[in-house]
N, CA, C and O atoms as a printed pandas DataFrame, in Angstrom:
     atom_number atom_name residue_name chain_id  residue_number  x_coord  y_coord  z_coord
0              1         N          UNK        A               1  -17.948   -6.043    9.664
1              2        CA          UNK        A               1  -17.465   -5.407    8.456
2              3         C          UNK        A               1  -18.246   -4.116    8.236
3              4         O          UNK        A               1  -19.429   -3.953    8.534
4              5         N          UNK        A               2  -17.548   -3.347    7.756
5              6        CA          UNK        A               2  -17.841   -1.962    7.327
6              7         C          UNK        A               2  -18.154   -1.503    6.187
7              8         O          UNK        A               2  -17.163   -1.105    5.574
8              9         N          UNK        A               3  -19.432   -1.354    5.465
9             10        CA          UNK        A               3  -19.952   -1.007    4.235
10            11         C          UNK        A               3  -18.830   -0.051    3.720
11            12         O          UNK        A               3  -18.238    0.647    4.542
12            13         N          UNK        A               4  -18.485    0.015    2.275
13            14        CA          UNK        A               4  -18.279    1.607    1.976
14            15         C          UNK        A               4  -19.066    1.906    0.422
15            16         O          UNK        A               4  -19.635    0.982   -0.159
16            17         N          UNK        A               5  -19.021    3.152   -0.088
17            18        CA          UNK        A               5  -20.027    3.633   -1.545
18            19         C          UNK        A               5  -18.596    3.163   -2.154
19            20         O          UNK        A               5  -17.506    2.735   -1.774
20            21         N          UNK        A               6  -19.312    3.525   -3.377
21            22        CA          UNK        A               6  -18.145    3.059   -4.712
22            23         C          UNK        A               6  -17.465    4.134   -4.641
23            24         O          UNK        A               6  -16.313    3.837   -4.957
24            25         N          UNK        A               7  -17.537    5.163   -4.412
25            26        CA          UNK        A               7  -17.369    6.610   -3.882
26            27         C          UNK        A               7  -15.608    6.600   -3.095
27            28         O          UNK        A               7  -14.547    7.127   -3.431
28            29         N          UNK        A               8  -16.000    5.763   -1.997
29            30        CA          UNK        A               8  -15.204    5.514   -1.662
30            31         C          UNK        A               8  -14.136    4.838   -1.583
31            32         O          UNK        A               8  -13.210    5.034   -0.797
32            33         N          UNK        A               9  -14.258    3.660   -2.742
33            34        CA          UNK        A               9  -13.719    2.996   -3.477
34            35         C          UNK        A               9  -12.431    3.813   -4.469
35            36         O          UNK        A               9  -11.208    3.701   -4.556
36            37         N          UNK        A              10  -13.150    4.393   -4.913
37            38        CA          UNK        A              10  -12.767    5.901   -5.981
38            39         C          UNK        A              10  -11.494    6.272   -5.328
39            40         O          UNK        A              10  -10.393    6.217   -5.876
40            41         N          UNK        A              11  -11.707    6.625   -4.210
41            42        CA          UNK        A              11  -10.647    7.435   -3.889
42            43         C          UNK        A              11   -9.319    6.582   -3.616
43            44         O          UNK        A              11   -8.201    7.088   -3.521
44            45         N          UNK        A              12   -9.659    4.932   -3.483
45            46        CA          UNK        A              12   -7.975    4.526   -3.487
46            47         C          UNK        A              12   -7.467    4.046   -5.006
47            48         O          UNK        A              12   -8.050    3.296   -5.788
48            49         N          UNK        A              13   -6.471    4.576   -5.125
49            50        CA          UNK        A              13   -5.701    4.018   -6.878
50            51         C          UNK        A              13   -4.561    3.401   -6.418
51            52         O          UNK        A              13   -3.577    3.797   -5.794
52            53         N          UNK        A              14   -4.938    2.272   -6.895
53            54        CA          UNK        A              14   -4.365    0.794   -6.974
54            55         C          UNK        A              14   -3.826    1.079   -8.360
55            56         O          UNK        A              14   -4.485    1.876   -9.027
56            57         N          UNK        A              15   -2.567    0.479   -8.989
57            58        CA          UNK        A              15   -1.955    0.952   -9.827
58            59         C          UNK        A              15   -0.984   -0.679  -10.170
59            60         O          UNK        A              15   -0.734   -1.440   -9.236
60            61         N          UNK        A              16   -0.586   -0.961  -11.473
61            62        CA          UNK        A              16    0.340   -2.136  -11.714
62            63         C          UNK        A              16    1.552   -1.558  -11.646
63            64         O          UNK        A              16    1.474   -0.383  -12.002
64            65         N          UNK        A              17    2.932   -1.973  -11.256
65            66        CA          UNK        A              17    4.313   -1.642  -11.457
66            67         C          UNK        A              17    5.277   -2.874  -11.320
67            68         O          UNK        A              17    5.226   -3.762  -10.469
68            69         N          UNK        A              18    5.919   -2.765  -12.066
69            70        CA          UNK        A              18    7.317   -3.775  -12.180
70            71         C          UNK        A              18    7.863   -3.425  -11.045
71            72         O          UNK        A              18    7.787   -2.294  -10.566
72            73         N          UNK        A              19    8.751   -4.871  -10.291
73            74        CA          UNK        A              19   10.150   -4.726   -9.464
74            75         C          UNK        A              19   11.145   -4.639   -9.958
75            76         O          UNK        A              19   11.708   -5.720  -10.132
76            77         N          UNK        A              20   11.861   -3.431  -10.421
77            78        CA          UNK        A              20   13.038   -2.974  -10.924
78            79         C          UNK        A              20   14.212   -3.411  -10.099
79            80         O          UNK        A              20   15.075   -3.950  -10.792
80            81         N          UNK        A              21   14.484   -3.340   -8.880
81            82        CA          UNK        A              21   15.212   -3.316   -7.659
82            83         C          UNK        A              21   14.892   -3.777   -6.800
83            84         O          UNK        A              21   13.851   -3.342   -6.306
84            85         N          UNK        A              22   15.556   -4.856   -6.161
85            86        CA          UNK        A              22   14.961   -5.256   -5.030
86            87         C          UNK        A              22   16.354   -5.433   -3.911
87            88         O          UNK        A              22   17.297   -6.208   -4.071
88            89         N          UNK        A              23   16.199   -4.703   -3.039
89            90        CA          UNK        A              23   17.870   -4.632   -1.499
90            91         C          UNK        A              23   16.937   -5.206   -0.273
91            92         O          UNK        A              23   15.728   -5.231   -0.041
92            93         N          UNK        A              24   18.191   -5.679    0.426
93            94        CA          UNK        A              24   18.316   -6.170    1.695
94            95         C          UNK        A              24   17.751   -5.001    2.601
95            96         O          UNK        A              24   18.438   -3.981    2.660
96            97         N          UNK        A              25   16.860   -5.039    3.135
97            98        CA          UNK        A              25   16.543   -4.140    4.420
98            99         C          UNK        A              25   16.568   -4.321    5.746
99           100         O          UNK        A              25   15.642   -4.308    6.558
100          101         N          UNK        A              26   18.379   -4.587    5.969
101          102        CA          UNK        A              26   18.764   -5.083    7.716
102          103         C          UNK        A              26   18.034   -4.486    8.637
103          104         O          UNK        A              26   17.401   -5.202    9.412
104          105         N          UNK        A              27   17.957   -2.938    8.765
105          106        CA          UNK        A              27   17.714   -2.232    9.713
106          107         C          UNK        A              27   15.831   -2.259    9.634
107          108         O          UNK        A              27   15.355   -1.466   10.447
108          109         N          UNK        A              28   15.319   -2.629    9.234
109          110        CA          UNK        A              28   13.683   -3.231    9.343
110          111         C          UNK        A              28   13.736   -4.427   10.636
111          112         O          UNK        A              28   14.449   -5.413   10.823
112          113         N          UNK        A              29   12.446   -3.710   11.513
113          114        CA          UNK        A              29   12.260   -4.679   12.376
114          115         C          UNK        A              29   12.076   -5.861   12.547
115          116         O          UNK        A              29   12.561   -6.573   13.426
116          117         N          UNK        A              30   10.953   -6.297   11.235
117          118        CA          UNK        A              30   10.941   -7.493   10.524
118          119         C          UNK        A              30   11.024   -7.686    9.439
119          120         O          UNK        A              30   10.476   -7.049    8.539
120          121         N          UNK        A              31   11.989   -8.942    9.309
121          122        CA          UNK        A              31   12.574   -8.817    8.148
122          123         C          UNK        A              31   11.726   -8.182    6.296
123          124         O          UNK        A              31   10.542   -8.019    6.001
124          125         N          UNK        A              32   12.518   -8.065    5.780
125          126        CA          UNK        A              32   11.736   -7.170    4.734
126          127         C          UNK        A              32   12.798   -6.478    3.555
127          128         O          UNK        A              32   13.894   -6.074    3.943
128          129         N          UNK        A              33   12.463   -6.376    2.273
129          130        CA          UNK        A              33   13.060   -5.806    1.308
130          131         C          UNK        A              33   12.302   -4.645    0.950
131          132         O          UNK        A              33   11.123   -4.300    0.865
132          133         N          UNK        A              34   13.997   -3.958    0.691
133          134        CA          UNK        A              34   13.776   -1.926   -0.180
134          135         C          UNK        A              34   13.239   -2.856   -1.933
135          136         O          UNK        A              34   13.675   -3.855   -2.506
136          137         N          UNK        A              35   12.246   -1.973   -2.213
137          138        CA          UNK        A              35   11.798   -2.524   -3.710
138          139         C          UNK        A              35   11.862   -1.045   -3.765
139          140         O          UNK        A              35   11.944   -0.246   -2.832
140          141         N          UNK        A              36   11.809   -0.837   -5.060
141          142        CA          UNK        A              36   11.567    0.280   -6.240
142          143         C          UNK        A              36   10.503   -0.331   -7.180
143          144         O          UNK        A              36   10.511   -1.493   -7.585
144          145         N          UNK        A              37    9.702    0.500   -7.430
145          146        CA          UNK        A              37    8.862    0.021   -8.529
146          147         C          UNK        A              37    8.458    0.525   -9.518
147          148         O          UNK        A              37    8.353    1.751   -9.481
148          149         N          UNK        A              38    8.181    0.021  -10.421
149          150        CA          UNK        A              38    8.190    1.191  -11.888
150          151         C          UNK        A              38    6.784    0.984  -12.392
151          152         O          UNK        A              38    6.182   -0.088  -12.460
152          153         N          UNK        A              39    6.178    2.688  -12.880
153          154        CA          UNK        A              39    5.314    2.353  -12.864
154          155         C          UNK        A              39    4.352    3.293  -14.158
155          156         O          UNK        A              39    3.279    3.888  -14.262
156          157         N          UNK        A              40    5.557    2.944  -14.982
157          158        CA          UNK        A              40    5.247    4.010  -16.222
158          159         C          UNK        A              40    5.864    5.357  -16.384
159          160         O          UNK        A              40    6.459    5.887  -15.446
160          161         N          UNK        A              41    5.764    5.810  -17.314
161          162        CA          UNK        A              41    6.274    6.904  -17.877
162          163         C          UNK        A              41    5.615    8.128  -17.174
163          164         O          UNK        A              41    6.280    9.163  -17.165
164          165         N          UNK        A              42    4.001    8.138  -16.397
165          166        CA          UNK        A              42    3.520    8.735  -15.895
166          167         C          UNK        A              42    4.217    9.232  -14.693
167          168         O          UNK        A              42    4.640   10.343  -14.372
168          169         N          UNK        A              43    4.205    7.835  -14.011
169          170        CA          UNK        A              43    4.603    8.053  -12.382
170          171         C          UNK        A              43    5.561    7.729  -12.169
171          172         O          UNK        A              43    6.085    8.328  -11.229
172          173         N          UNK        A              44    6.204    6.891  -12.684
173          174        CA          UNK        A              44    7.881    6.929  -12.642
174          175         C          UNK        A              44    8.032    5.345  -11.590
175          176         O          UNK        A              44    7.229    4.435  -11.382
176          177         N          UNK        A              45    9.400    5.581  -11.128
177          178        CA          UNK        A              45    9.420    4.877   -9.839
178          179         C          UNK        A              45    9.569    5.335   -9.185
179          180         O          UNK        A              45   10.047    6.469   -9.182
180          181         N          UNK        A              46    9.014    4.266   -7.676
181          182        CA          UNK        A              46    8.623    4.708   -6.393
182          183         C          UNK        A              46    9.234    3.701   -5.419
183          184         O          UNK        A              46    9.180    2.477   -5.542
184          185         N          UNK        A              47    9.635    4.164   -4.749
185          186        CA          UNK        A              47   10.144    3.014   -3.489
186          187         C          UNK        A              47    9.137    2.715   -2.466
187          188         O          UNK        A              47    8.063    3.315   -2.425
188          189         N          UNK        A              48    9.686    1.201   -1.109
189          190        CA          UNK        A              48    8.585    1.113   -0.869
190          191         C          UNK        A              48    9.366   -0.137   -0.057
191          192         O          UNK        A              48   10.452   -0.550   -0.464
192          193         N          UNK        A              49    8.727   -0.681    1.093
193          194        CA          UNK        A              49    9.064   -1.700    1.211
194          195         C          UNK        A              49    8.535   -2.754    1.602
195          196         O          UNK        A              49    7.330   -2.573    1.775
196          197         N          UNK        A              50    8.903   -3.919    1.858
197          198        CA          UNK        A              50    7.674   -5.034    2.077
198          199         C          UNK        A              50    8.208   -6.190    2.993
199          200         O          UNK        A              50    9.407   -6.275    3.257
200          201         N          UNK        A              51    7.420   -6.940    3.394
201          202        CA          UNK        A              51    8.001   -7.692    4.193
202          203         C          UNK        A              51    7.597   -8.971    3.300
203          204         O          UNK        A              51    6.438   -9.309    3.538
204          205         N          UNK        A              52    8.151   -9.665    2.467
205          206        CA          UNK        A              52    7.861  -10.584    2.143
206          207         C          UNK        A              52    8.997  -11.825    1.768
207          208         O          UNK        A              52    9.080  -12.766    0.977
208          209         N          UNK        A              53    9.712  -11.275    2.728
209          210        CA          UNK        A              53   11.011  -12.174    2.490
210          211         C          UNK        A              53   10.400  -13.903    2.822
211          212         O          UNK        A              53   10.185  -14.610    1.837
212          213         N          UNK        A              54   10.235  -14.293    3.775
213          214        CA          UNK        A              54    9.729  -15.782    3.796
214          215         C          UNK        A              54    9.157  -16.380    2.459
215          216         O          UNK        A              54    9.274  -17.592    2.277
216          217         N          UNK        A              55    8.533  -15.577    1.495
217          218        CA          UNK        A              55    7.703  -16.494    0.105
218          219         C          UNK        A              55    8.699  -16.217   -0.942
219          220         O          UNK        A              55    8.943  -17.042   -1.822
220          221         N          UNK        A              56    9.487  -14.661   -0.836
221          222        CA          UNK        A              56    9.756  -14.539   -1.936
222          223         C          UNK        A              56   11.290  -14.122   -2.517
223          224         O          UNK        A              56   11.243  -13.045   -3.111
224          225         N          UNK        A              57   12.479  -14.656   -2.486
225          226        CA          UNK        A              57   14.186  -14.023   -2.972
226          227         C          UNK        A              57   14.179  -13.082   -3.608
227          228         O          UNK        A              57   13.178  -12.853   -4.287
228          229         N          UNK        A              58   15.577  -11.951   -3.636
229          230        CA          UNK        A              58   15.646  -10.907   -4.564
230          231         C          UNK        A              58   15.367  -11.111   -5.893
231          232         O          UNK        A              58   14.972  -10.309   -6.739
232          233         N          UNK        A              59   15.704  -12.678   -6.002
233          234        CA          UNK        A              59   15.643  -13.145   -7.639
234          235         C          UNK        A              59   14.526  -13.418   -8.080
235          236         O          UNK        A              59   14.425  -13.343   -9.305
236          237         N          UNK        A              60   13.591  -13.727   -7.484
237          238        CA          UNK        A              60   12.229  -14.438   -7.678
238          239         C          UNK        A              60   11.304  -12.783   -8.044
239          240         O          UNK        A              60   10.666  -12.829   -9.096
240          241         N          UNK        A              61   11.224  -11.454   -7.280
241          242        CA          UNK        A              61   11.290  -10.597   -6.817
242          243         C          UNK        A              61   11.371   -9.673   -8.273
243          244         O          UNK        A              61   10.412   -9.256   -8.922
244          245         N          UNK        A              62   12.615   -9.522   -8.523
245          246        CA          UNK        A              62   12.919   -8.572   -9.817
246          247         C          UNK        A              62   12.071   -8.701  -10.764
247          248         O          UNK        A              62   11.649   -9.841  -10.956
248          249         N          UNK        A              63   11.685   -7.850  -11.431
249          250        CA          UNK        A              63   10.922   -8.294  -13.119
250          251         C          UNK        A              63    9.269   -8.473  -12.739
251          252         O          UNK        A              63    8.377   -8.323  -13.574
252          253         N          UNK        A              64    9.075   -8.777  -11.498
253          254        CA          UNK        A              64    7.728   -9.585  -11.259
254          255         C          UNK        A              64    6.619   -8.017  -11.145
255          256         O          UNK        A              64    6.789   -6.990  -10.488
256          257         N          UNK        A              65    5.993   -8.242  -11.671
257          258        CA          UNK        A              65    4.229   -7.214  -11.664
258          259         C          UNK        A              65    3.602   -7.594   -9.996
259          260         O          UNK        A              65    3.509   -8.651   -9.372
260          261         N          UNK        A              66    3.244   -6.145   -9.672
261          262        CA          UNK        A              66    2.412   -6.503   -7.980
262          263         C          UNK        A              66    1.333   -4.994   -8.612
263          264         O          UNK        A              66    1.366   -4.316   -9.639
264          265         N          UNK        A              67    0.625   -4.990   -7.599
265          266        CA          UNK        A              67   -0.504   -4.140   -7.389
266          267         C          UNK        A              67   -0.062   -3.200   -6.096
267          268         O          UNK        A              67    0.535   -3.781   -5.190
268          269         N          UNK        A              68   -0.247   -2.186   -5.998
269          270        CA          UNK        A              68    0.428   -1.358   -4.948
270          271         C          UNK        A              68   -0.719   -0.330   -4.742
271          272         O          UNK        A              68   -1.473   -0.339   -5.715
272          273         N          UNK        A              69   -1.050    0.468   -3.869
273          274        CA          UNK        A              69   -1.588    1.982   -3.509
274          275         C          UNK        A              69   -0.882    2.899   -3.644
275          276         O          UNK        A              69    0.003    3.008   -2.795
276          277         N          UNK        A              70   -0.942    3.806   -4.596
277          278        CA          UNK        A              70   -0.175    4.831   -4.812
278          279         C          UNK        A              70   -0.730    6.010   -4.613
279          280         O          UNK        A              70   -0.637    6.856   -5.503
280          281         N          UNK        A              71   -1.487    6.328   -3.283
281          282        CA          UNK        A              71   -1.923    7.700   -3.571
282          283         C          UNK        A              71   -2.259    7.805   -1.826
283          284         O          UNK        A              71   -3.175    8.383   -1.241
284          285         N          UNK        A              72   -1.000    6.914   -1.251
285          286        CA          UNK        A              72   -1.231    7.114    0.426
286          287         C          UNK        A              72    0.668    8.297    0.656
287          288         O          UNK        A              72    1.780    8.368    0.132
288          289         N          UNK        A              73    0.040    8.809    1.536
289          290        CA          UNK        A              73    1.077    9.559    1.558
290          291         C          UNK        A              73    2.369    9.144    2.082
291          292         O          UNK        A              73    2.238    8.378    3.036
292          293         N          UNK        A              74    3.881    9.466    1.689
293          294        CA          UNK        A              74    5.239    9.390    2.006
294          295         C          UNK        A              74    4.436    8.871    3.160
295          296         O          UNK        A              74    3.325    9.227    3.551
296          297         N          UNK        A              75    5.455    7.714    3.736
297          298        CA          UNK        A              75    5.346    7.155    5.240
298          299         C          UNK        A              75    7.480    6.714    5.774
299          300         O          UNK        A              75    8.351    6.103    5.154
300          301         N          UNK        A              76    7.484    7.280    6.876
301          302        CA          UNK        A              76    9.014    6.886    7.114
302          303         C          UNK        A              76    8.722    5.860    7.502
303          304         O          UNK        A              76    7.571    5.708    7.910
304          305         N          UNK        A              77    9.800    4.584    7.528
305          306        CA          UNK        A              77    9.762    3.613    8.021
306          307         C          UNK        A              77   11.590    2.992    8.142
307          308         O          UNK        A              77   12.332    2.437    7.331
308          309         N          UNK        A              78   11.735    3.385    9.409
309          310        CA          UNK        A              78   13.290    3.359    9.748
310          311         C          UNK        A              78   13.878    5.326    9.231
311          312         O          UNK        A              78   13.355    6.440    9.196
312          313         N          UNK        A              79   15.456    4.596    8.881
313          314        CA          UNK        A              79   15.581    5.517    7.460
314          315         C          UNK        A              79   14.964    5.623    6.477
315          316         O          UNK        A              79   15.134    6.703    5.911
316          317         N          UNK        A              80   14.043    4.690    5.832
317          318        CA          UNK        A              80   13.391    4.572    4.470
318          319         C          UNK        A              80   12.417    5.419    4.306
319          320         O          UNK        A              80   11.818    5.762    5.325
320          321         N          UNK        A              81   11.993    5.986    2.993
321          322        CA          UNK        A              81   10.974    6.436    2.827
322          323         C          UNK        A              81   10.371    5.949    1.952
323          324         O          UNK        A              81   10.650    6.001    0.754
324          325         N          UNK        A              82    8.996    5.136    2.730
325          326        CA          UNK        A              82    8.164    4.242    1.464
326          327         C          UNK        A              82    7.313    5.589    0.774
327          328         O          UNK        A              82    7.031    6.668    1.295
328          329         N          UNK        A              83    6.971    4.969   -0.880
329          330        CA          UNK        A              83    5.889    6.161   -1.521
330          331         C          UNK        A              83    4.836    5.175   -1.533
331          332         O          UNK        A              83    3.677    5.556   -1.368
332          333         N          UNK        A              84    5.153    3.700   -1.744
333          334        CA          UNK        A              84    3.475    3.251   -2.227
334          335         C          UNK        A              84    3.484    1.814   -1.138
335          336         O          UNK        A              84    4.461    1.476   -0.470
336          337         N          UNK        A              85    2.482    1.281   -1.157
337          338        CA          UNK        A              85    2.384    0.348   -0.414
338          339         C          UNK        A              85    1.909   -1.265   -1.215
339          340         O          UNK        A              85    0.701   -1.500   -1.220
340          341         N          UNK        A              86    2.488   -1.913   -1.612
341          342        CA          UNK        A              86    2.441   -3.096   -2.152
342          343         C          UNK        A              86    1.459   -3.862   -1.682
343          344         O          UNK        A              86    1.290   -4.000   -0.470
344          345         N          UNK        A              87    0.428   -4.653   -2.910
345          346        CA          UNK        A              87   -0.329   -5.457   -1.806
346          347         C          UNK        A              87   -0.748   -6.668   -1.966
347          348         O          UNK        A              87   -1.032   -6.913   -3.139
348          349         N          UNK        A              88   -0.952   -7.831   -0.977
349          350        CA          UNK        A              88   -0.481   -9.059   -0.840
350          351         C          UNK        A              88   -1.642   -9.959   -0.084
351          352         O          UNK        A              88   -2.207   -9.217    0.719
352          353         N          UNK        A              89   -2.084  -11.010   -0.057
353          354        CA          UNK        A              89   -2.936  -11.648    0.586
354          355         C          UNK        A              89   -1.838  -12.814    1.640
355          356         O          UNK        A              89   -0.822  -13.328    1.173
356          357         N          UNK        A              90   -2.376  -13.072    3.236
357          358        CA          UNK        A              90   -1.638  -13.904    4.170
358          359         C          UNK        A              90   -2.137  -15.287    3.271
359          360         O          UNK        A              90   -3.204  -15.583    2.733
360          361         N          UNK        A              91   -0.785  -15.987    3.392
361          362        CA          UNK        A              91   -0.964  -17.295    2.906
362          363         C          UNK        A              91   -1.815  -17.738    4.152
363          364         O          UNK        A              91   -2.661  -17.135    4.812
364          365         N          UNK        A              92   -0.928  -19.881    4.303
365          366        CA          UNK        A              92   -1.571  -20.373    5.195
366          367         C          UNK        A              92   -0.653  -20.380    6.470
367          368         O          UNK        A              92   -0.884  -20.905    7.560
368          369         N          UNK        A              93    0.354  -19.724    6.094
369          370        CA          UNK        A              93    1.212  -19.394    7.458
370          371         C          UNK        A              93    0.981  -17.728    8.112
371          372         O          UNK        A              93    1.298  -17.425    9.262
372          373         N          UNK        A              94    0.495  -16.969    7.320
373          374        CA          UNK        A              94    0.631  -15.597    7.541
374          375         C          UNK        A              94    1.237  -14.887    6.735
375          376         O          UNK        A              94    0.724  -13.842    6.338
376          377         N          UNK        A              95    2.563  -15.327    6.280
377          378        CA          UNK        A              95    3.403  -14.573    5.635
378          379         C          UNK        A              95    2.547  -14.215    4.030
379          380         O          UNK        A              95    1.768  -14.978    3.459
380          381         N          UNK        A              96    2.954  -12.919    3.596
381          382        CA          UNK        A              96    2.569  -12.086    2.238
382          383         C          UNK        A              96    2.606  -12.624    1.321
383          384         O          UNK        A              96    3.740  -13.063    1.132
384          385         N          UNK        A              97    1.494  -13.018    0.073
385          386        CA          UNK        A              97    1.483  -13.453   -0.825
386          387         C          UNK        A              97    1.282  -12.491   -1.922
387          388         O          UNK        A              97    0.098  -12.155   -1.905
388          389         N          UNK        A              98    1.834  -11.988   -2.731
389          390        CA          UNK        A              98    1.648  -10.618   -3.770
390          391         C          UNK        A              98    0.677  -10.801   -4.274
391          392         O          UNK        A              98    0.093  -11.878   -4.148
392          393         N          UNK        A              99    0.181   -9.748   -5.040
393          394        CA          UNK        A              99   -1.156   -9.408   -5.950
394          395         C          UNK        A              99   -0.350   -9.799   -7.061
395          396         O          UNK        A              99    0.867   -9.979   -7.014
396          397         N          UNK        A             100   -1.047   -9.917   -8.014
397          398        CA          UNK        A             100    0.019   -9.394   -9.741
398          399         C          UNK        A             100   -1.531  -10.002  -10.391
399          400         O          UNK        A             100   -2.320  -10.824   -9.927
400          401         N          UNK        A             101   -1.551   -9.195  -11.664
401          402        CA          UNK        A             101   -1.916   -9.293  -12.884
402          403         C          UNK        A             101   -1.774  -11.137  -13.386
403          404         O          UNK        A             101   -0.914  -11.870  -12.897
404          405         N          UNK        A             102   -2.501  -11.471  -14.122
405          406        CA          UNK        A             102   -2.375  -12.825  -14.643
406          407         C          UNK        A             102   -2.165  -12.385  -16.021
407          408         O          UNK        A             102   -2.671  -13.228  -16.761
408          409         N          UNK        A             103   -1.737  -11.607  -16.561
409          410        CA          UNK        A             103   -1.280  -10.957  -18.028
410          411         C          UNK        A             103   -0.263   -9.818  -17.790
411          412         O          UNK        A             103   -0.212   -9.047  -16.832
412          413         N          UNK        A             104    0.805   -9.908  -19.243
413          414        CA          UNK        A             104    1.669   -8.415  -19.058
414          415         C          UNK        A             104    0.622   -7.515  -19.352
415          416         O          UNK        A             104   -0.272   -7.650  -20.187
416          417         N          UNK        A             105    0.833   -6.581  -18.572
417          418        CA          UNK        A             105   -0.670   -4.931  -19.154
418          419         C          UNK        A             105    0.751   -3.685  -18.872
419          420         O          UNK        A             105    1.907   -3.753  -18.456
420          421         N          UNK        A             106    0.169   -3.006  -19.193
421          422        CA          UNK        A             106    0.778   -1.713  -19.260
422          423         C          UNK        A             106    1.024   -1.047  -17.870
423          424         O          UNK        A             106    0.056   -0.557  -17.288
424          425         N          UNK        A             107    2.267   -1.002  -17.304
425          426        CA          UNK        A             107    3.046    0.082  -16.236
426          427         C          UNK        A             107    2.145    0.535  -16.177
427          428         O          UNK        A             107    1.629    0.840  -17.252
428          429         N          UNK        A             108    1.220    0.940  -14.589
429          430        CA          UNK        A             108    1.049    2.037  -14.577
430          431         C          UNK        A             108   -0.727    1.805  -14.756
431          432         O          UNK        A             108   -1.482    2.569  -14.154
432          433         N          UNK        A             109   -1.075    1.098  -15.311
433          434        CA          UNK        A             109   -2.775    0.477  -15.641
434          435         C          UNK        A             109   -3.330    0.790  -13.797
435          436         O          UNK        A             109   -2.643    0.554  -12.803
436          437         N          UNK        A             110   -4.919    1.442  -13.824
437          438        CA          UNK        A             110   -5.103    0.869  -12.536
438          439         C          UNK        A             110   -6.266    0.328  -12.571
439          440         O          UNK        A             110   -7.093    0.606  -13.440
440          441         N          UNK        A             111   -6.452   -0.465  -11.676
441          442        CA          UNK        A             111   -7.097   -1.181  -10.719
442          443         C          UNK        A             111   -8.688   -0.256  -10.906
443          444         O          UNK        A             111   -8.936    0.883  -10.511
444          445         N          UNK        A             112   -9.645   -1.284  -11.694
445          446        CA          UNK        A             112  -11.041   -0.926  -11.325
446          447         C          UNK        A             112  -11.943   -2.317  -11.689
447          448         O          UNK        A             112  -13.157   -2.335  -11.490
């Protein structure tokens, strides 16, 4: 493992946002959903996508709070263009388990 300063800490913003939208993403290598995420009046929404189809349905999905990186740059992925990157701990199979808040907080709150 690799030390880092708080410094460097600093520089990633982790941010809360709602799943507004959540689509089918056929053309993903592995399987995976287009999310949109909202993330206040500040930053708006951002698209993005994830592979977390095995834990989680479009329905389960919508409405739900995750923790994302919002300050890595546009990345293509297929046609898509993700803005933020959602983030998730491997269960006991591998597959993505989301971050979220254990309280509603405010769109857009970040991560310290």
């Amino acid at each position: 493992m690799t030390h880092i300063t708080y410094e460097d800490f600093e520089k990633i913003d982790i941010r809360v946002g709602k799943i507004v939208d959540v689509q089918d993403f056929p053309e993903a290598r592995r399987p995976a959903y287009k999310l949109r995420v909202d993330f206040g009046a500040e930053m708006g929404v951002k698209k993005t996508s994830a592979q977390v189809t095995q834990n989680y349905s479009p329905e389960n999905l919508k409405g739900r709070l995750v923790a994302a990186v919002v300050n890595f740059p546009p990345k293509q992925i297929g046609k898509y263009m993700s803005e933020v990157l959602v983030l998730g701990f491997p269960d006991a199979q591998g597959n993505v388990t989301l971050i979220a808040p254990d309280k509603d907080i405010p769109l857009g709150g970040r991560l310290y």
